[in-house]
Every structure is written in structure tokens, then in C-alpha cells.
C-alpha positions in Angstrom: 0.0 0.0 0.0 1.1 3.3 -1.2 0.7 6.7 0.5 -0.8 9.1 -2.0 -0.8 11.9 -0.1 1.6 12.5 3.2 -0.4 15.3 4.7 -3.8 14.2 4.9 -2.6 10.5 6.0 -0.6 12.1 9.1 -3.3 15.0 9.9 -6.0 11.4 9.7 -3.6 9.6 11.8 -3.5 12.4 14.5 -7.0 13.1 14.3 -7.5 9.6 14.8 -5.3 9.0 17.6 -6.5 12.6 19.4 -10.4 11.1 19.1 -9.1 7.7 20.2 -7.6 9.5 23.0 -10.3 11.4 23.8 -13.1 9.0 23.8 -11.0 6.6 26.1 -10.6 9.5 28.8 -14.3 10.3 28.6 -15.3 6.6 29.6 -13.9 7.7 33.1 -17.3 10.0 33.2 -21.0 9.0 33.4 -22.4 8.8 30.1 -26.2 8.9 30.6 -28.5 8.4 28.2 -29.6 10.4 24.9 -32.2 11.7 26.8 -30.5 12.5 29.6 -26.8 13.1 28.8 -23.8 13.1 31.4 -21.0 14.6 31.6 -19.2 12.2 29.0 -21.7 11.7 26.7 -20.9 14.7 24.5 -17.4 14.5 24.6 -17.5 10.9 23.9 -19.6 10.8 20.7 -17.6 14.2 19.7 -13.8 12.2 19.8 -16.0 9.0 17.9 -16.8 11.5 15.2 -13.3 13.0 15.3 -11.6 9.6 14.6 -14.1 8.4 12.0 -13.4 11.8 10.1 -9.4 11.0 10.3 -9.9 7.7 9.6 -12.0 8.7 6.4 -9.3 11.0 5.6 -6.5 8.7 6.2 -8.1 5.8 4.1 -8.8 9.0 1.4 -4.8 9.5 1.3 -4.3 6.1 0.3 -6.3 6.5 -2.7 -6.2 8.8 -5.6 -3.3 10.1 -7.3 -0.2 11.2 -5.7 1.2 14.8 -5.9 4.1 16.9 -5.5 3.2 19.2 -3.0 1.6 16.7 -0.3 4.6 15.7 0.5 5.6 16.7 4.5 8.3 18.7 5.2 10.3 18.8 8.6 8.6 19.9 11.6 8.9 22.9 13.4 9.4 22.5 17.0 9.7 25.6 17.9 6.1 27.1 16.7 4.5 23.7 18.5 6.2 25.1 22.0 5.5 28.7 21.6 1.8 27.6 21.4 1.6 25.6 24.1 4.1 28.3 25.8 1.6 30.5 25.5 -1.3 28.7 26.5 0.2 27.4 29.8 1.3 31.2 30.5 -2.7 32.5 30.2 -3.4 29.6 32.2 -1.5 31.2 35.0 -2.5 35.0 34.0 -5.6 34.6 34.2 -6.1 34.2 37.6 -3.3 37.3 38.0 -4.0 40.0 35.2 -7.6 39.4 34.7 -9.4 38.9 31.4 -8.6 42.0 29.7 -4.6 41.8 29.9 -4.3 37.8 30.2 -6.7 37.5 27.0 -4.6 40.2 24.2 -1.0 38.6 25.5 -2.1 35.2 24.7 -3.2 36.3 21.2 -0.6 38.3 20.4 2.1 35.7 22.1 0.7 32.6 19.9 0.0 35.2 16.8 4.0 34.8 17.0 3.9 31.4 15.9 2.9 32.2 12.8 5.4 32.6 9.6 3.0 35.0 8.4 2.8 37.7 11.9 1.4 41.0 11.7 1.1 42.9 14.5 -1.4 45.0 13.9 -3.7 41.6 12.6 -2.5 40.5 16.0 -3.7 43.2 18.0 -6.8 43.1 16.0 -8.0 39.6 17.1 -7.1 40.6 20.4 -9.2 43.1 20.7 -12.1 41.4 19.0 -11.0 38.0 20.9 -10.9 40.1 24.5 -14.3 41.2 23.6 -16.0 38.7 22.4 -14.6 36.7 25.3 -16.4 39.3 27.7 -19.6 39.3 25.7 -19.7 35.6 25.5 -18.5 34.0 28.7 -19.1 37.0 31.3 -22.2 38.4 30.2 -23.6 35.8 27.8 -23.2 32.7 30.2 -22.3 34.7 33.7 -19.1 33.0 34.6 -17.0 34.4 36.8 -13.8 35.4 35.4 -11.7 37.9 37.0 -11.4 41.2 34.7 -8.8 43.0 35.7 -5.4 42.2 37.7 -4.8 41.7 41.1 -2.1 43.7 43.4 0.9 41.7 43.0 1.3 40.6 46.6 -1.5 38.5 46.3 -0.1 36.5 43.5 1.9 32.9 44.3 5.6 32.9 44.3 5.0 30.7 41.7 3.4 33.1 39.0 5.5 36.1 40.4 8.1 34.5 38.8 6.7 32.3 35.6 4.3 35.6 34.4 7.5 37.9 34.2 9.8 35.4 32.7 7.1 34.4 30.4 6.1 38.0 29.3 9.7 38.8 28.8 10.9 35.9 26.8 7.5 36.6 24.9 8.1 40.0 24.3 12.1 39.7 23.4 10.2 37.6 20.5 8.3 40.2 19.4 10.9 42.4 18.9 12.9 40.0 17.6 10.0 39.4 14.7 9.5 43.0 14.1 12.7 44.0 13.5 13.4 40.6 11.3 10.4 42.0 8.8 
């Protein structure tokens, strides 16, 4: 069996093993019936329909004709951490700095992943992400979120030292992009 095309076979695979994944770790909650769904039904029958659709697509990239540009190129590690850099940072600002400063630095920090950054697209989807967070969450479903930041004596050693590394080593790779363009 031939691969036809390398990109959708891996993206299948992953979307099949990330379903897989999913729907093994939702077992661990009660599923309760169509009528009356618990906690793991949704995400159950979500992963189910995530592997099926990588499975489709991986079966799909062993047929058909093969071409040049489907071939994978080498992976880039360092986009992959600066994603989940930046999502582990909010994690801890958002507790610290509140919604509207935690929100625009994780956009704008993961904007950096991309080979194609602007900043002022960046700073426009985090405005419109900061917002439509409010809008959504806060007054749309009335969770609790804290807005704005908290004095800094309150914070845990932990994030008074992780939230300034983090912003700086963000921020030195900002500059570093702008002035590369």
C-alpha cells in the first residue's frame, strides 16, 4: 500500500489518535443516556466523530493520485512550544491579570507562531477576541472570570516568577519578529 498523499494520511492519523484519546478519557465519566446526557456523553460521541473523520481522511490519502506538494516537510518544534508556551502562560495570567490583559498577550504571544505575523492583525484579534470573550462568557453565560489584575502581593511565588519570565521571553520575540520584517 502506497501513501498518496503524506499530509492528509498524518493529519487522519493524528486526528484519529486525538479522538481515540479522547473517547478513552471520557469513559472515566458518566455517560447517561440520549435523553438525559452526562458529563461524558458529549465529549464521547464528539472524539467518535473525530476519529471516524481522520480515519476517512486517512483511508482518502491512500487513494487517488499522488502529488508533489503533499509531501511533509520537517517539523517545526519551535512554533508547536510557543503555542503551548503560551497557553500554559494564560493559564497562569488569568487568575493574575484578569481577562482583559491575560486575553490580548495570549493572542498576540501565539499570533507569534505564525510565519506569516502581523502585528497590527495580531492586536486586531485581540481586541475582537478580548471582547467577544467578555460578551460571551461574562455576560452571555455569567461566569465568573476575573477582569482585571490583582495587586501583586497577592499573587503565588509561583506566578511572580513564571508571568514575568514568560512575558519577557514573549516580548524579546516580538521584537525579535518585528525587527526581522
Amino acid at each position: 500500500m502506497h501513501i498518496k498523499n503524506q499530509q492528509d494520511f498524518w493529519s487522519g492519523l493524528m486526528f484519529v489518535a486525538i479522538g481515540l484519546g479522547f473517547a478513552i478519557f471520557s469513559l472515566g465519566y458518566d455517560m447517561g443516556t440520549p435523553s438525559r446526557m452526562g458529563p461524558g456523553y458529549f465529549p464521547f460521541w464528539l472524539a467518535v466523530c473525530m476519529a471516524l473523520l481522520g480515519a476517512v481522511v486517512t483511508l482518502t490519502a491512500l487513494r487517488g493520485e499522488a502529488t508533489e506538494d503533499s509531501s511533509v516537510g520537517h517539523f517545526d518544534w519551535d512554533i508547536l512550544f510557543m503555542i503551548i508556551g503560551s497557553i500554559c502562560l494564560y493559564g497562569l495570567m488569568l487568575d493574575h491579570l484578569g481577562l482583559y490583559i491575560a486575553t490580548p498577550l495570549l493572542v498576540i504571544f501565539c499570533s507569534l507562531a505564525s510565519h506569516e505575523f502581523s502585528l497590527m492583525i495580531a492586536v486586531g484579534n485581540a481586541v475582537f477576541l478580548t471582547v467577544f470573550s467578555w460578551l460571551a462568557f461574562v455576560k452571555g453565560l455569567g461566569l465568573i472570570f476575573p477582569l482585571w489584575p490583582e495587586p501583586f502581593a497577592e499573587w503565588s511565588i509561583a506566578a511572580q516568577i513564571l508571568i514575568p519570565v514568560g512575558i519577557v521571553i514573549a516580548v524579546v520575540m516580538l521584537v525579535r519578529r518585528i525587527k526581522g520584517k
